[in-house]
C-alpha positions as CSV (number, residue, x, y, z in Angstrom):
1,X,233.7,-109.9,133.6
2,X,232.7,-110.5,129.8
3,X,232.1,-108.2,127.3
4,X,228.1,-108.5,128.0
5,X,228.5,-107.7,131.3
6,X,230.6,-104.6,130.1
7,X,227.9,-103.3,128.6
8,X,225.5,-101.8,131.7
9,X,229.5,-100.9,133.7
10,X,231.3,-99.6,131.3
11,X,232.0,-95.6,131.2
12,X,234.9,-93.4,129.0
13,X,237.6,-92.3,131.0
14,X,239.7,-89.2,130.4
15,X,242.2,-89.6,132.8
16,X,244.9,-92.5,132.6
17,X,247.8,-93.5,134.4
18,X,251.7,-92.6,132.6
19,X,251.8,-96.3,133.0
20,X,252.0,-98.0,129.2
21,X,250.7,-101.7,128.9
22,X,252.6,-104.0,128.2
23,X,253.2,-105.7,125.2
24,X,251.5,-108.9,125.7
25,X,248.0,-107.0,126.5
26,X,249.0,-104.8,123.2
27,X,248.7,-107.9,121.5
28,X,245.8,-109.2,122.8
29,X,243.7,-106.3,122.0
30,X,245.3,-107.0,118.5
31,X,243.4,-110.3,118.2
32,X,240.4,-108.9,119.5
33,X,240.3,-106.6,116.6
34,X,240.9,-109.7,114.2
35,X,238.6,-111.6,115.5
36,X,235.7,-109.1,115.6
37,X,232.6,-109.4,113.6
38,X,231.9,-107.0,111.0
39,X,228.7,-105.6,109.6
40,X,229.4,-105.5,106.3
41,X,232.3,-108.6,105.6
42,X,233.4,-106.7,102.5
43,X,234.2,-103.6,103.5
44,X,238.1,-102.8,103.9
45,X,239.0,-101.4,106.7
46,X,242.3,-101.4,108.6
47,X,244.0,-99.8,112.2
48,X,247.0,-99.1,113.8
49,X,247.5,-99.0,117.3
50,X,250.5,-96.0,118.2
51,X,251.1,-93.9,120.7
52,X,250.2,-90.0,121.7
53,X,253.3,-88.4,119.7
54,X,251.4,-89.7,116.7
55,X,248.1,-88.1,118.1
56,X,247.0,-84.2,117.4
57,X,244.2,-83.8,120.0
58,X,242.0,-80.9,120.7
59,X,240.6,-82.5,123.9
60,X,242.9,-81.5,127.2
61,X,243.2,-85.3,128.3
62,X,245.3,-87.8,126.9
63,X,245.8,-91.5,126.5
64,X,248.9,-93.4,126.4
65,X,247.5,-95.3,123.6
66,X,245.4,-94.7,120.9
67,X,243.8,-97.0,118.2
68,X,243.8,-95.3,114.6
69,X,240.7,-96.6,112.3
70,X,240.8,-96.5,108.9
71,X,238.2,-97.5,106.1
72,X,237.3,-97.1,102.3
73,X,234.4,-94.3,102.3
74,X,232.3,-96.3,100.7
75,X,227.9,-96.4,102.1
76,X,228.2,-98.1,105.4
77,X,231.6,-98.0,106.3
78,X,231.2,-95.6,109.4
79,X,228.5,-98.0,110.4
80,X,230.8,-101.2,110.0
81,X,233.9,-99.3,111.8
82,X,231.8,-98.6,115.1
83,X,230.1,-102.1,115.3
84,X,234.0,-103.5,115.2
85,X,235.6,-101.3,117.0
86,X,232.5,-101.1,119.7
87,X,233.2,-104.7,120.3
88,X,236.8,-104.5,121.0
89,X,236.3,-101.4,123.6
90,X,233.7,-103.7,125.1
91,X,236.8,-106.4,125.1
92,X,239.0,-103.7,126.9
93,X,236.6,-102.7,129.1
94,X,235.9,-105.8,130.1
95,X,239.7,-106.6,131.2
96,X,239.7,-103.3,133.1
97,X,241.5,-101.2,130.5
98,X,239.9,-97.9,130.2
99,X,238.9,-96.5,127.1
100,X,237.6,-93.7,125.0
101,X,235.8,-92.7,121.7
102,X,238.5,-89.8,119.9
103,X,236.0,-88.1,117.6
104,X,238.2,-84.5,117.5
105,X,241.5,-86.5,117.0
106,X,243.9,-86.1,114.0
107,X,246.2,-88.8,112.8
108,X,250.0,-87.7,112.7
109,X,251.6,-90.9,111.5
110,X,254.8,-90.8,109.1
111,X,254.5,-92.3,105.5
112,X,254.7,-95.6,106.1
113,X,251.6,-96.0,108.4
114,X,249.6,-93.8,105.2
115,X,251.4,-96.5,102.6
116,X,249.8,-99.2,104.5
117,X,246.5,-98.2,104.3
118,X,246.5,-96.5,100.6
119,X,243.2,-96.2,99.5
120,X,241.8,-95.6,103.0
121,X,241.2,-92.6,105.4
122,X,241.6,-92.8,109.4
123,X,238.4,-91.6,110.3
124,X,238.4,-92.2,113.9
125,X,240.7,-92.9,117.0
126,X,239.9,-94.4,120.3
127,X,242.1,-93.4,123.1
128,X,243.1,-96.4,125.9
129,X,245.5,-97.3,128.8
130,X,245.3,-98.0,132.3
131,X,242.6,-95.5,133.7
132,X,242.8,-93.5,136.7
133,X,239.7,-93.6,139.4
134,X,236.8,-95.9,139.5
135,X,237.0,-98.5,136.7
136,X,233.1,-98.9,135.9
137,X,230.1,-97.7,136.9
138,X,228.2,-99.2,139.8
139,X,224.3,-98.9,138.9
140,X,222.7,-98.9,135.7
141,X,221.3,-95.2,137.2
142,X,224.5,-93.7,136.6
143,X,224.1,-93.7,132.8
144,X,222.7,-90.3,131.8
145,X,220.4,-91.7,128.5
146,X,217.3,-91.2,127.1
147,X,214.2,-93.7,128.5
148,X,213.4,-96.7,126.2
149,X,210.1,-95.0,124.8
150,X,211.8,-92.4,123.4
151,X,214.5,-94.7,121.4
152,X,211.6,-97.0,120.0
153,X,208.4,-97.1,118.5
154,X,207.4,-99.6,121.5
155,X,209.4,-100.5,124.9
156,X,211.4,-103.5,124.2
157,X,213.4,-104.7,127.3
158,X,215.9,-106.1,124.8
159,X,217.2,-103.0,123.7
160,X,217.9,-101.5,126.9
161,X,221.6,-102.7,125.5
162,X,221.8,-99.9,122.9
163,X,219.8,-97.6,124.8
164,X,223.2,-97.6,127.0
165,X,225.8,-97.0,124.2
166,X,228.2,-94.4,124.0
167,X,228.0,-91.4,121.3
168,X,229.5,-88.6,120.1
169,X,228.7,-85.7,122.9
170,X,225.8,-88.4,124.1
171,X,223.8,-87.0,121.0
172,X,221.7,-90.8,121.3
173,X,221.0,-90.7,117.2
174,X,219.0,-94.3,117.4
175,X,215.7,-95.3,116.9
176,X,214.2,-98.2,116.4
177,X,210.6,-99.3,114.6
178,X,209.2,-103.0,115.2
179,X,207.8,-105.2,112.4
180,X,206.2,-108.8,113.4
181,X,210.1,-110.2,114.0
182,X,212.2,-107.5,112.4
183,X,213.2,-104.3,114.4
184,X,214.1,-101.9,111.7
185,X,217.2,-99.6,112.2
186,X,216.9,-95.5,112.2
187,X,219.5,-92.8,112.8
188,X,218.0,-89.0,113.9
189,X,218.2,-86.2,111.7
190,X,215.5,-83.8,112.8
191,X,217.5,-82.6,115.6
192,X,220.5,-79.9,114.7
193,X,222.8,-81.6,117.3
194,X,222.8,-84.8,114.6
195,X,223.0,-82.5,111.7
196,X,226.2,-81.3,112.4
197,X,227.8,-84.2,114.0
198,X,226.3,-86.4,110.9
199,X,229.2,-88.8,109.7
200,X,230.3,-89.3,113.1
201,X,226.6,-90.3,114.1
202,X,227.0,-92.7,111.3
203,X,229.9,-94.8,113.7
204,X,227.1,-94.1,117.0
205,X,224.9,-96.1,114.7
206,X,227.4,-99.1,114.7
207,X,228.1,-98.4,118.1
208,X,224.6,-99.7,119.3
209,X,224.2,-102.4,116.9
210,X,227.1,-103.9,118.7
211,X,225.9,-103.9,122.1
212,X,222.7,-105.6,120.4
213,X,225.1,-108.3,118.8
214,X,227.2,-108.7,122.2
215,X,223.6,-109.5,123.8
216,X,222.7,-111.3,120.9
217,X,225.6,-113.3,119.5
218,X,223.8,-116.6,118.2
219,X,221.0,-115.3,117.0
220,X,221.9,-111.7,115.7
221,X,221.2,-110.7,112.0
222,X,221.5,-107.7,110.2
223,X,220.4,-106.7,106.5
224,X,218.5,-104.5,104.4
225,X,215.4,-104.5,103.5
226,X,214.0,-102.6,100.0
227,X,211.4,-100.1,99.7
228,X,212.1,-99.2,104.2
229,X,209.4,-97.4,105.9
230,X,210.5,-93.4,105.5
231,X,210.3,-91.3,108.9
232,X,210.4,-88.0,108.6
233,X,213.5,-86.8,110.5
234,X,215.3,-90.0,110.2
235,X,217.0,-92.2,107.6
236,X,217.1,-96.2,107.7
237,X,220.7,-98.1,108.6
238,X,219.3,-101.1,108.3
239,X,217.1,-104.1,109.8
240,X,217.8,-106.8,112.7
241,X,216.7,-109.8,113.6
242,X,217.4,-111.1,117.9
């Protein structure tokens, strides 16, 4: 399976095997996070993957490993850590490793990990490890997500990629308006479910512009465009061209 095929299989487990990976795999996943594309190249961001005794969780499952995110809060850096991290969960997926979004989970690393990364906050984990139970789903069916005509301003087969992406308590905070070639980018506000989760919504955003770029890898480009179309209820991320 590739990581495009991960796309319409892929679920988030929360339930793993005791079993750690081993090292080799550890490193692998290391040079899928290297080699990911970001959406904004100059944006510092860094990661550390470590293990649950460096994990506070509210949740009541637990991985055996986790991958810390960290980034410069600077305008789009939530953005730019889902659409690299998204890709490397699609990577995981794809090898059979389970994995999960942590949006509840604190870091509880030693000073040296917090040295590293000076100037930076860990904003999100993802959980991973050898899952327990079915590895994927089996029908597109199985995805509980909104209908294309209620993520976009008209239904565009081609999205059906983000349409499928995972978000914070499946809140779905996407929209997307077409213009001639350009399909410009919207996150929801209107709702109170996206009010509150807000900044993590920011990382959903990222989230789905990956699956677009994992569909779309050759011809994929993202920017901004001035003076974007206002929608009441929404505020622009940005514009893409597939």
């Amino acid at each position: 399976m590739n990581t495009k095929e991960a796309i319409y299989c892929r679920k988030s487990f929360r339930s793993y095997s005791e079993e750690l990976l081993k090292p080799e795999i550890l490193q692998d996943i290391e040079k899928a996070i290297q080699g990911a594309k970001p959406l904004y190249p100059h944006i510092r961001f860094g990661w550390e993957i470590i293990g649950t005794d460096k994990v506070k969780c509210v949740q009541n499952w637990r991985a055996t490993h986790y991958i810390a995110m960290f980034t410069e809060e600077v305008d789009g850096a939530r953005e730019n850590l889902g659409f690299i991290f998204q890709q490397v969960e699609l990577y995981m997926q794809s090898k059979g490793i389970g994995t999960c979004w942590l949006g509840l989970g604190k870091l509880n690393a030693g000073r040296e990990i917090l040295e590293k990364h000076s100037g930076m906050e860990c904003v999100m984990m993802m959980g991973f490890g050898i899952p327990e139970g079915e590895e994927y789903r089996k029908e597109v069916d199985e995805f509980k997500r909104r209908a294309l005509s209620e993520i976009s301003d008209m239904e565009d087969g081609r999205l059906e990629c983000a349409r499928l992406a995972p978000s914070a308590v499946n809140s779905q905070p996407w929209f997307f308006v077409h213009d001639n070639e350009t399909i410009h980018v919207y996150c929801i506000t209107k709702y109170l479910i996206h009010k509150v989760l807000g900044k993590m919504n920011k990382i959903d955003m990222g989230i789905a512009l990956a699956h677009i770029y994992e569909e779309n890898k050759e011809t994929f480009e993202f920017f901004k465009t001035e003076n974007p179309k206002e929608i009441k209820g929404h505020y622009y991320i940005g514009s893409i061209k597939i």
